[in-house]
C-alpha positions as CSV (number, residue, x, y, z in Angstrom):
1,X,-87.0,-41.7,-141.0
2,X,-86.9,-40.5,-144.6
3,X,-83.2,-42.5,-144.8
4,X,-85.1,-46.0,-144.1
5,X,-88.5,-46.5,-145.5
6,X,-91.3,-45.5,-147.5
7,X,-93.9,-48.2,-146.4
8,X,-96.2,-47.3,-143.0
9,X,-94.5,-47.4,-140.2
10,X,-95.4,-50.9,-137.9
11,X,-97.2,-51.9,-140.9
12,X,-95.5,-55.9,-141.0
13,X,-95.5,-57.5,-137.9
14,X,-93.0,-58.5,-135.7
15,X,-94.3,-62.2,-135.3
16,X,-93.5,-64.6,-138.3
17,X,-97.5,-64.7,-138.1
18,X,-98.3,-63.4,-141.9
19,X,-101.6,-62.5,-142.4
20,X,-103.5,-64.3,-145.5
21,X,-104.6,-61.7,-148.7
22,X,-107.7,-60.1,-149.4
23,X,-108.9,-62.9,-151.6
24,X,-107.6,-66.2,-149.2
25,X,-110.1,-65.3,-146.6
26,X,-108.5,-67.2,-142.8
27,X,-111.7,-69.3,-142.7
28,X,-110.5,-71.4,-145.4
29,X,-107.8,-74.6,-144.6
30,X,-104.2,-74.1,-144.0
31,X,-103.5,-75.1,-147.9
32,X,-105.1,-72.6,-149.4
33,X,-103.9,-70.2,-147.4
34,X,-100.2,-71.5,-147.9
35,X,-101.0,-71.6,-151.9
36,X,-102.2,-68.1,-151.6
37,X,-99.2,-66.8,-149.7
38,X,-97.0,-68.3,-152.2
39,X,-98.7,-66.6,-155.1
40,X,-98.0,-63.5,-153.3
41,X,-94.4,-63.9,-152.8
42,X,-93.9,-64.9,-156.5
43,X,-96.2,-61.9,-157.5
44,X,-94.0,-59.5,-155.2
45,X,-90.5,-60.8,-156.6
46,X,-91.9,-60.5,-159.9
47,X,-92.7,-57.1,-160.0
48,X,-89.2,-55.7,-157.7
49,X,-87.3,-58.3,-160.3
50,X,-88.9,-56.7,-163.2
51,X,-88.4,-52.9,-162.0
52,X,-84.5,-53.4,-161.6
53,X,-84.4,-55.6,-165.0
54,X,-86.4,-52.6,-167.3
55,X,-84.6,-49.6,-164.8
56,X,-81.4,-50.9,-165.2
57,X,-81.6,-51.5,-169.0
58,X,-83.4,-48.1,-169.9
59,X,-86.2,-50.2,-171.6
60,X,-88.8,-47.7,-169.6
61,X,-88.2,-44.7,-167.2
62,X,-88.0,-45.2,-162.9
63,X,-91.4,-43.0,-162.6
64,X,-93.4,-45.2,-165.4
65,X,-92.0,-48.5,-164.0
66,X,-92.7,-47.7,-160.4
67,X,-96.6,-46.6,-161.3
68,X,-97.5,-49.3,-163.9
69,X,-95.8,-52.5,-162.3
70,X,-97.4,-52.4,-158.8
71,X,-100.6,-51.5,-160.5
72,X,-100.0,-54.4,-162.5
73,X,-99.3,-56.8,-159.8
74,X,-102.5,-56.1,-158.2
75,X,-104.6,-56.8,-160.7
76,X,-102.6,-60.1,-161.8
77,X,-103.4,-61.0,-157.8
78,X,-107.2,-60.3,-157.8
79,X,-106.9,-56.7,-155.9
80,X,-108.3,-55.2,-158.3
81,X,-111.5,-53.7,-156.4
82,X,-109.2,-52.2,-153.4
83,X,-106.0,-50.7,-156.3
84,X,-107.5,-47.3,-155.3
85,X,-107.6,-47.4,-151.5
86,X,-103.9,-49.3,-151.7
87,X,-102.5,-46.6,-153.8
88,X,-104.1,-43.7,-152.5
89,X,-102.8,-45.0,-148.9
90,X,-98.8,-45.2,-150.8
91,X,-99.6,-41.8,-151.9
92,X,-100.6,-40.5,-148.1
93,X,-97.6,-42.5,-146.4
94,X,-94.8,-40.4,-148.8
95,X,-97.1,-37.2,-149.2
96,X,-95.0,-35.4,-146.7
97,X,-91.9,-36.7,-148.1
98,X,-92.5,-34.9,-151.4
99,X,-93.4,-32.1,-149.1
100,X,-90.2,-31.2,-147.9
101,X,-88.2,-32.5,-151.0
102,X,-90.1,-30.1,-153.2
103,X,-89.0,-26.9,-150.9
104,X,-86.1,-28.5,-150.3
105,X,-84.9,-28.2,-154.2
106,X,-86.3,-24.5,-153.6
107,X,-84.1,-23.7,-151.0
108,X,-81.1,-25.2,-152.0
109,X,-81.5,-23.6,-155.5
110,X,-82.2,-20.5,-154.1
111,X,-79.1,-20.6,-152.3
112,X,-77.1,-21.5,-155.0
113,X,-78.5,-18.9,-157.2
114,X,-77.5,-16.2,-154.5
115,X,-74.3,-17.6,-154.5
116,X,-74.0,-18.5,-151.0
117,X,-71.9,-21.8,-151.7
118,X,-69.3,-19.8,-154.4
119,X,-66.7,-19.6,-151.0
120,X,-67.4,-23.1,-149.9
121,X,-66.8,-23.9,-153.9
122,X,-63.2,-22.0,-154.3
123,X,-62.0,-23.4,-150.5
124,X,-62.0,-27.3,-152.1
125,X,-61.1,-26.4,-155.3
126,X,-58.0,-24.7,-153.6
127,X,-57.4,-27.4,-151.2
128,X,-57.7,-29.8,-154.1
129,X,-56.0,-28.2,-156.1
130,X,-58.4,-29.3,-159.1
131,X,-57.8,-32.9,-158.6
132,X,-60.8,-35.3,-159.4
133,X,-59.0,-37.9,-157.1
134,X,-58.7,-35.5,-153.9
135,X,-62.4,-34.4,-154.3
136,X,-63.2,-37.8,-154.4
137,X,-61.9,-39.1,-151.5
138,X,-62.7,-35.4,-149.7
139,X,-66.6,-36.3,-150.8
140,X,-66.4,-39.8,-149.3
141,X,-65.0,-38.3,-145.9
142,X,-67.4,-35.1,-145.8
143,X,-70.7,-37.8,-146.4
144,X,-68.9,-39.7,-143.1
145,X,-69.4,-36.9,-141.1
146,X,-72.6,-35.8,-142.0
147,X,-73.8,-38.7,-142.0
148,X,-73.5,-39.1,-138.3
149,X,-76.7,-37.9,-137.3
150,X,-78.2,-41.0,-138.7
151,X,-80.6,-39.2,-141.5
152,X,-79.7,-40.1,-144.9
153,X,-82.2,-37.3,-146.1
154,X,-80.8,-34.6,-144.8
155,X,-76.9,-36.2,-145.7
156,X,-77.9,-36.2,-149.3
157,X,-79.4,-32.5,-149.3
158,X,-76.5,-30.8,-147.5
159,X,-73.8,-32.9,-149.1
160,X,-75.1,-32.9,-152.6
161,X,-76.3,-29.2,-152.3
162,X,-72.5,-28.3,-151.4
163,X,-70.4,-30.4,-154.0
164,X,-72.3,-31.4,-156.9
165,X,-70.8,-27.2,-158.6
166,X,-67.5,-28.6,-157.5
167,X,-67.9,-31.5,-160.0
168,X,-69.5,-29.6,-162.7
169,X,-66.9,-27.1,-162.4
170,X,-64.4,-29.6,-162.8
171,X,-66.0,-32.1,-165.5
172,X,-66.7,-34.7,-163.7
173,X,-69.4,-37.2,-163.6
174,X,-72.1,-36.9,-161.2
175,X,-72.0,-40.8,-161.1
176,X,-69.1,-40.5,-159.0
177,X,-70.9,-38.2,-156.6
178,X,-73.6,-39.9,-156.2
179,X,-71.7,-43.3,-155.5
180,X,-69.4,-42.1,-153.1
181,X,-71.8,-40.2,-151.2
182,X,-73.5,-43.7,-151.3
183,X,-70.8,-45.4,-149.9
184,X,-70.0,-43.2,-147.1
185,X,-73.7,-42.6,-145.9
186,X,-74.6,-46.2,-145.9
187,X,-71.7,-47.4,-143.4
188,X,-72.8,-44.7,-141.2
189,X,-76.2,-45.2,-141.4
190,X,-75.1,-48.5,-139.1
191,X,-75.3,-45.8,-135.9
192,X,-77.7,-47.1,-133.0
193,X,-79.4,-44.0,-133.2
194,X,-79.9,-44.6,-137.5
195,X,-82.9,-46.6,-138.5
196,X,-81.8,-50.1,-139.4
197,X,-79.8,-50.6,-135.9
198,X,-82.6,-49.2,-134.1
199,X,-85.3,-51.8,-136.0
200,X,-83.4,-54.5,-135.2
201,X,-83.2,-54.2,-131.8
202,X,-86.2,-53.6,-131.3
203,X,-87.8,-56.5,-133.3
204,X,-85.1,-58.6,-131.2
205,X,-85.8,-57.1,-127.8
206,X,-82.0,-56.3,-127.8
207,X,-79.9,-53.3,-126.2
208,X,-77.3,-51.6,-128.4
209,X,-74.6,-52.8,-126.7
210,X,-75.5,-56.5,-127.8
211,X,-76.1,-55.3,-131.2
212,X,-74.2,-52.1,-132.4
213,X,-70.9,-52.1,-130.0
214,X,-69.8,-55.7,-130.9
215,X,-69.8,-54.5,-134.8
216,X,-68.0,-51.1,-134.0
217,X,-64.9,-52.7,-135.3
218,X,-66.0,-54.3,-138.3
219,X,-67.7,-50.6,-138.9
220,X,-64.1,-49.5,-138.6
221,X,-63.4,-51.9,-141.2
222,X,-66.0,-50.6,-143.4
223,X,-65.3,-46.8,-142.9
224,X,-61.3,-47.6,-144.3
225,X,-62.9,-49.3,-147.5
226,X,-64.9,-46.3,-148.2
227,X,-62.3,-44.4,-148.1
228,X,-60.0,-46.9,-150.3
229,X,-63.0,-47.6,-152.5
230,X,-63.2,-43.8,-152.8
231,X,-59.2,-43.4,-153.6
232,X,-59.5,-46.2,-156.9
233,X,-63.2,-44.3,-158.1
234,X,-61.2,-40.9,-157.5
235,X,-58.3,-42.1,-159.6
236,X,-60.3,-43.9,-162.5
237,X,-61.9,-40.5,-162.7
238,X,-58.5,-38.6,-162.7
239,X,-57.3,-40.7,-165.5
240,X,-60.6,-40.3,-167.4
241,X,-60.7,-36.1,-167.1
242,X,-56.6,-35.5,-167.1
243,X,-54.8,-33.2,-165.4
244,X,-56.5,-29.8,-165.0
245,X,-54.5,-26.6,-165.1
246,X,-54.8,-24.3,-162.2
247,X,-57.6,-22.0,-163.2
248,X,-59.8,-25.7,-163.9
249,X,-60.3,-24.4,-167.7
250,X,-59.7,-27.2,-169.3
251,X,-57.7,-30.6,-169.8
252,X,-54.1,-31.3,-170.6
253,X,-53.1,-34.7,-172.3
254,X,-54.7,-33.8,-175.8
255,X,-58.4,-34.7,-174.5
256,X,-61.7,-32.8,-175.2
257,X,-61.0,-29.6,-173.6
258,X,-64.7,-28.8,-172.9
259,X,-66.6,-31.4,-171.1
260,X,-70.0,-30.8,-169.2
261,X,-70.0,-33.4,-166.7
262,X,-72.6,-35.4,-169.0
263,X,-69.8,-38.5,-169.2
264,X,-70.9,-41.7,-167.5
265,X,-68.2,-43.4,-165.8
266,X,-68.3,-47.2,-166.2
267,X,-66.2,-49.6,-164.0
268,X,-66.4,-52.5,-166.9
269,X,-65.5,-49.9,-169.4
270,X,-63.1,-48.0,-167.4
271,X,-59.8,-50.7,-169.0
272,X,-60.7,-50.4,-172.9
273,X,-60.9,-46.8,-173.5
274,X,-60.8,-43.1,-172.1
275,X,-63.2,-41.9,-174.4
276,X,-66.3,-40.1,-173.1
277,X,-69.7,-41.3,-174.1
278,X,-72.8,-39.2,-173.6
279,X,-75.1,-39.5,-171.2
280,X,-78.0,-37.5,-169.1
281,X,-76.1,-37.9,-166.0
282,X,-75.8,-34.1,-164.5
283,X,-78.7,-32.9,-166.0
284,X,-81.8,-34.5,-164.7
285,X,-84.8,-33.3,-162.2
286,X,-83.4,-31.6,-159.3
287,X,-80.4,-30.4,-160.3
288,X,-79.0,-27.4,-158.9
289,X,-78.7,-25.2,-161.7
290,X,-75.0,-23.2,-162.1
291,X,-75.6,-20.0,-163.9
292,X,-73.3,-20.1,-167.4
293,X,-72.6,-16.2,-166.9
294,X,-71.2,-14.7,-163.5
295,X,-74.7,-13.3,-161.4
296,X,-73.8,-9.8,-159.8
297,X,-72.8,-10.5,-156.3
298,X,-74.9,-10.4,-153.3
299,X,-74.9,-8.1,-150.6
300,X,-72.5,-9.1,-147.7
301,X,-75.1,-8.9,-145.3
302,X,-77.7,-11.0,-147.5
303,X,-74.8,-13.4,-148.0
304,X,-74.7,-13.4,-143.8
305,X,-78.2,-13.7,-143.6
306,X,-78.3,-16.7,-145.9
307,X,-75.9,-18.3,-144.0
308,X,-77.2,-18.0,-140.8
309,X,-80.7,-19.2,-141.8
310,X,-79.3,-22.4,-143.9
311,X,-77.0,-23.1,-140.5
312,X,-80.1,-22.7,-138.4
313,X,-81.8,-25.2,-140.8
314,X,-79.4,-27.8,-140.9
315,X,-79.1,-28.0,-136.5
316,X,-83.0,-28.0,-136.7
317,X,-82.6,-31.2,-139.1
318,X,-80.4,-32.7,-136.8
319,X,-81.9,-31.9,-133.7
320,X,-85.9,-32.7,-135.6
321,X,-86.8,-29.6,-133.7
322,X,-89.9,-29.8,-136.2
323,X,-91.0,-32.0,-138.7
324,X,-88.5,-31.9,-142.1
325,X,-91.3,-30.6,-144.9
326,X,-92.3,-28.0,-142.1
327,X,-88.3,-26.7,-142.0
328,X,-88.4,-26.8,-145.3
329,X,-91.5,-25.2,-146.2
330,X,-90.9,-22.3,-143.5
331,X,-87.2,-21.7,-144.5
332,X,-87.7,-21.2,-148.4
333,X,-90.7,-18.8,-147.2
334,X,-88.4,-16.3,-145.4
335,X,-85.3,-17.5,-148.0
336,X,-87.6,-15.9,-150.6
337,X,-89.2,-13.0,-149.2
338,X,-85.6,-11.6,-148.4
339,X,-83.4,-12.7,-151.6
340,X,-86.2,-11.9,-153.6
341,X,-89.1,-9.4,-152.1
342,X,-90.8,-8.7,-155.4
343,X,-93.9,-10.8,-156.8
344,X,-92.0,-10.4,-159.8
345,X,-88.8,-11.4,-158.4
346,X,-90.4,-14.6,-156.8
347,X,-92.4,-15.6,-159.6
348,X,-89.0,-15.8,-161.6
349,X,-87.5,-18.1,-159.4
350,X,-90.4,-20.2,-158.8
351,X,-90.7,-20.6,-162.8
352,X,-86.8,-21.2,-163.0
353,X,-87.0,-24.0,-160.7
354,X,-90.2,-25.4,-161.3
355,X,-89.1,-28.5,-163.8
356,X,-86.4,-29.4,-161.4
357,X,-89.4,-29.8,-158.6
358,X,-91.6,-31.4,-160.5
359,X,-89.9,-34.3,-161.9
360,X,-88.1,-35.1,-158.4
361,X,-91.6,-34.5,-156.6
362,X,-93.2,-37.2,-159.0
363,X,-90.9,-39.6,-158.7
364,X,-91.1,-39.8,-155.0
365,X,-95.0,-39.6,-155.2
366,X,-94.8,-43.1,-158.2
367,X,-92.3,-45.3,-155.2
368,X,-95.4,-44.6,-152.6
369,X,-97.7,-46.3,-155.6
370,X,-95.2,-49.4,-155.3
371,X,-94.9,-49.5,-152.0
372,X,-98.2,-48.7,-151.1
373,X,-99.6,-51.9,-153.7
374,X,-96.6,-54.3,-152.0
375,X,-97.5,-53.3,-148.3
376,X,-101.3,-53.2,-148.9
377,X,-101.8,-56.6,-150.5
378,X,-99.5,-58.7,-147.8
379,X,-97.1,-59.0,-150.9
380,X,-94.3,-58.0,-148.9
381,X,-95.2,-60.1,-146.1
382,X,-95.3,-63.5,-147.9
383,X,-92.1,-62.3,-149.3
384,X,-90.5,-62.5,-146.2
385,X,-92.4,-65.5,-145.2
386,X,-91.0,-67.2,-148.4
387,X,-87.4,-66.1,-147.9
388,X,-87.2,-67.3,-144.8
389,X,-88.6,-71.1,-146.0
390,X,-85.7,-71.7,-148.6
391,X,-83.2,-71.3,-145.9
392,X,-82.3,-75.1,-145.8
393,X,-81.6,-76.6,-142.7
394,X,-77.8,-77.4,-143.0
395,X,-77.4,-73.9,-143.0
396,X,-78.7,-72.9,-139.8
397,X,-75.5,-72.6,-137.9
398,X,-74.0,-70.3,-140.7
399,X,-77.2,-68.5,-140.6
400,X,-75.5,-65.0,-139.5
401,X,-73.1,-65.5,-142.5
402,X,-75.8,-66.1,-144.7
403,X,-77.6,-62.9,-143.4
404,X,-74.4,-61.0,-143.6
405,X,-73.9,-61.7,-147.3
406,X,-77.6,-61.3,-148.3
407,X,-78.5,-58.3,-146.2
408,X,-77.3,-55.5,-148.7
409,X,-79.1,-57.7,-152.1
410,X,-82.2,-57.7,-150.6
411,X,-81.8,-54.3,-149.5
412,X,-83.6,-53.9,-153.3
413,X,-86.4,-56.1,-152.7
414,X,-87.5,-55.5,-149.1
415,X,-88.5,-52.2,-146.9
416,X,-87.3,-52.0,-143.5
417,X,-89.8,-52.3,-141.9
418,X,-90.8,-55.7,-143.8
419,X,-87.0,-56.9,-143.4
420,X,-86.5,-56.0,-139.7
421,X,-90.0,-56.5,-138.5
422,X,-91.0,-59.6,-140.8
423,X,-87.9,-61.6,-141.6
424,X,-86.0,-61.2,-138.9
425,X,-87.6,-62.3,-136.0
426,X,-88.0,-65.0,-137.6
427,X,-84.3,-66.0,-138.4
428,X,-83.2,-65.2,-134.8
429,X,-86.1,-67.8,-133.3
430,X,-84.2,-70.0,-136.3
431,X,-80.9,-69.7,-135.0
432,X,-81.5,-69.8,-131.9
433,X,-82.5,-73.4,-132.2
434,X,-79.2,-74.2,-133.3
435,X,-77.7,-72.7,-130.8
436,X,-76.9,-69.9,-132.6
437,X,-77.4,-66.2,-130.1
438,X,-80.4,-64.3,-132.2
439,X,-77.9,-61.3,-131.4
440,X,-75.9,-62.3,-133.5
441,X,-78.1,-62.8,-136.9
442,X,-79.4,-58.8,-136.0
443,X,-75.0,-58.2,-136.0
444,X,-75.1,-59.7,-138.9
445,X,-78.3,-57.9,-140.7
446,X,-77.0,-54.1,-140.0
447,X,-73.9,-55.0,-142.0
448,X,-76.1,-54.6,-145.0
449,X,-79.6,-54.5,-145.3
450,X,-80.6,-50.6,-145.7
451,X,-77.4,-49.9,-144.5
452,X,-75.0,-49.9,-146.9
453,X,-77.8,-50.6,-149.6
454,X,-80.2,-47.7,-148.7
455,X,-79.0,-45.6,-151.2
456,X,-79.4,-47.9,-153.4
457,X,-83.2,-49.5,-152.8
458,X,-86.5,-47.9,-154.9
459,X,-87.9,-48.2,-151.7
460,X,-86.5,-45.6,-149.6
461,X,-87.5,-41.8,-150.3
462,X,-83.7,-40.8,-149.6
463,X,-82.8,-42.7,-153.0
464,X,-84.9,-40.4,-154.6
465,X,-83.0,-37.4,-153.1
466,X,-79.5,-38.3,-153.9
467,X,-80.0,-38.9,-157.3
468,X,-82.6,-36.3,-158.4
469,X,-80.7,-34.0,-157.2
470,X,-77.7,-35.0,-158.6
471,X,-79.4,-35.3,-162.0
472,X,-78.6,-39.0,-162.6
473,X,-80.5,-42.3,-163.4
474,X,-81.6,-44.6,-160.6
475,X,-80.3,-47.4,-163.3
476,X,-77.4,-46.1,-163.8
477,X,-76.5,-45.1,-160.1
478,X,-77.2,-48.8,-159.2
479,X,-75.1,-50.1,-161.9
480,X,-72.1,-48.1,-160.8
481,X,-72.5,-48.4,-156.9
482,X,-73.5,-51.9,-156.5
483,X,-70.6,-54.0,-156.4
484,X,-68.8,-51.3,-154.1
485,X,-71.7,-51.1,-151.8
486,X,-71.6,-55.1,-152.0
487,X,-68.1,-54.8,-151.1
488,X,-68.5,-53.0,-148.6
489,X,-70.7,-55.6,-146.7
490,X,-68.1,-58.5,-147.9
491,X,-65.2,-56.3,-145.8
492,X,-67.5,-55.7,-142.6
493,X,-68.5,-59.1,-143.0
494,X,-64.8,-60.4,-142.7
495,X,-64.2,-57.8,-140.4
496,X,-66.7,-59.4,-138.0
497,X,-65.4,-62.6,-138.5
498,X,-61.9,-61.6,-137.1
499,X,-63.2,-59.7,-134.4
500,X,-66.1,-62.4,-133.2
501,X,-69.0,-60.0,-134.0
502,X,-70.2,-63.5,-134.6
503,X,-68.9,-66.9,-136.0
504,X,-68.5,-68.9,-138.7
């Protein structure tokens, strides 16, 4: 699924078995081979620990980062004579994600241009009554339910697609859509039917009811922290914009009275001072564009039309009647030909839009360059096979604690597949010899890792989605979400305690 990983699919094993690299050929002795899997690891956690470190401090852009580091790596590990067969195979494994996110920033612009949202847009804004907290917390719930069908691709295009002119109508930061929307998706992307949940139990040889329905309650837990989570972001942001008068115009309490959405919201700033700072956020590749000047409305029954076709999309998402870039591609084709039947008409809107495509497009194509470098050298394997090795003995009875708590963190370093497939077969054969049930370390795994941290990770496409088409940094979106997406695994974590999803 787009929601869960970016690597090939089966590519780490399910066996703690990890194969040696390119350069330690197996014929050699076990020491070698041990030294040479070690150099891997430290080459892997290297290059992940030195994408968040310049990412996170703006020192170079995402799309430079994720090309040049992997590329890098390879060469520092001797791969230098396969680089173009391992990136040109990254490239293949997330072509048809670029695919469908590239007509899928089509159609959603399209439809925003034709104003089909403008209804859906005055509806909240009368029900919240042009409160930033309300929208908040309405954002965090709407994710919730979208997010049921277990695709965090398709959760960020609808949900992003329909709110993100509510909050630059309103001024406020697209940081705090993009978190929220983060929140919510990830605790539902826990669903048996959702990637992670499904992973585990299959690398465990489980049945949902031993892995998913023990941790329904600690999901409960989790779902009421989004929402509170959502309540204190939703406030901070209230006090930041003011109080809006009724026709959202401007703000009362003496502040800026025009503001773009551009501010960054900043929890360790949020206590010394309300003053905006400037920032990109709201502006970057995929968003949707709002047109400054009011477009002449559409015909009712084009507005109909446009409705029907982008419900008919959405239940063919969810029910995967065909392949997501094949939706895609198909619906912008008949989108276009009836909004705009002209060449002249569909050249504008493909040059209007084009930037947007582009930049999001490249990003996702520079993540399958690191992912296709970590997954085609064994990098990622000897990760896992390193991870696992620190875990000191005295530890193995509070090894599904330990999972718990590290699950979302290394949600940032490890692809699912590597995570579910590599690492965790082998904890559960480790705590099962301590008598601990291997159910209960997978219990312990879906609290977190690509869970509640998918929307978080440079390794998953979906990442790509929420915030390009929100128009914020990846940085910056992982600054602002992490300790509330942490959070959320510490409460499901405690939650799980209480209700003996597994023990202390």
């Amino acid at each position: 699924m787009l929601d869960t990983d970016l690597s090939r699919l089966g590519n780490s094993p399910a066996t703690p078995v990890l194969q040696a690299g390119l350069l330690f050929p197996a014929a050699r002795s076990r020491s070698p081979r041990k030294r040479a899997d070690a150099m891997l690891a430290a080459l892997g956690y290297s290059t992940i620990g030195l994408f968040l470190l310049l990412t996170m401090t703006k020192r170079v852009s995402v799309l430079v980062a994720l090309v040049l580091l992997p590329v890098l790596a390879a060469l520092v590990g001797g791969f230098g004579d396969e680089l173009g067969e391992l990136v040109l195979e990254g490239l293949t494994t997330v072509a048809p994600t670029g695919i469908m996110i590239a007509f899928a920033v089509l159609y959603f612009s399209l439809m925003v241009d034709a104003g089909l949202f403008d209804p859906l847009i005055r509806g909240i804004l009368r029900v919240v009554r042009n409160d930033p907290l309300r929208i908040t917390v309405g954002t965090a719930v709407l994710t919730m339910c979208v997010a049921l069908d277990g695709d965090g691709a398709s959760t960020f295009l609808i949900t992003v697609s329909a709110l993100l002119p509510v909050y630059k109508r309103l001024g406020m930061s697209p940081l705090v859509l993009t978190g929220v929307v983060c929140l919510g998706a990830g605790v539902m992307n826990m669903v048996p039917w959702g990637g992670p949940t499904v992973r585990a139990m299959a690398a465990l040889k489980l049945e949902s009811s031993e892995v998913f329905t023990p941790v329904l309650p600690a999901m409960a837990f989790g779902i009421v922290w989004v929402l509170v989570a959502s309540y204190l972001i939703g406030r901070r942001e209230r006090r930041r914009l003011g109080t809006l008068d009724p026709q959202g115009h401007g703000l009362t309490e003496g502040r800026t009275e025009e503001r773009g959405g551009d501010d960054v919201v900043d929890d360790a700033d949020d206590e010394k001072a309300p003053q905006a700072r400037p920032a990109a956020a709201g502006e970057g590749p995929g968003t949707l564009r709002i047109p400054a000047t009011a477009a002449p409305a559409a015909p009712a029954w084009l507005t109909v039309f446009n409705l029907v076709l982008t419900i008919a999309l959405v239940v063919g998402l969810i029910l995967e009647v065909m392949p997501l870039p094949v939706l895609f591609v198909l619906g912008f084709a008949v989108a276009m030909l009836v909004n705009h039947p002209t060449w002249e008409q569909q050249q504008a809107l493909l040059d209007k839009h084009a930037k947007s495509v582009v930049l999001v497009t490249t990003m996702i194509f520079a993540a399958g360059v690191l992912t296709g470098v970590l997954t085609g050298t064994k990098m990622i394997d000897s990760m896992a096979e390193a991870l696992v090795s620190v875990i000191p003995d005295s530890l193995g009875g509070h090894l599904p604690v330990l999972v718990a708590l590290t699950s979302m963190p290394l949600s940032l370093v490890f692809t699912p597949d590597a995570y579910y497939f590599g690492v965790l077969p082998v904890l559960g054969h480790t705590a099962d010899g301590f008598g601990v049930p291997p159910a209960e370390v997978a219990r312990a795994a879906i609290l977190g890792q690509m869970t509640t941290g998918f929307p978080l990770s440079p390794l998953t496409a979906s990442t790509f989605i929420l915030v390009g088409m929100s128009g914020v940094q990846l940085g910056e979106h992982q600054r602002f979400i992490f300790r509330w997406a942490f959070a959320t695994t510490l409460v499901m974590t405690v939650g799980a305690l209480v209700t003996g999803a597994f023990s202390l």
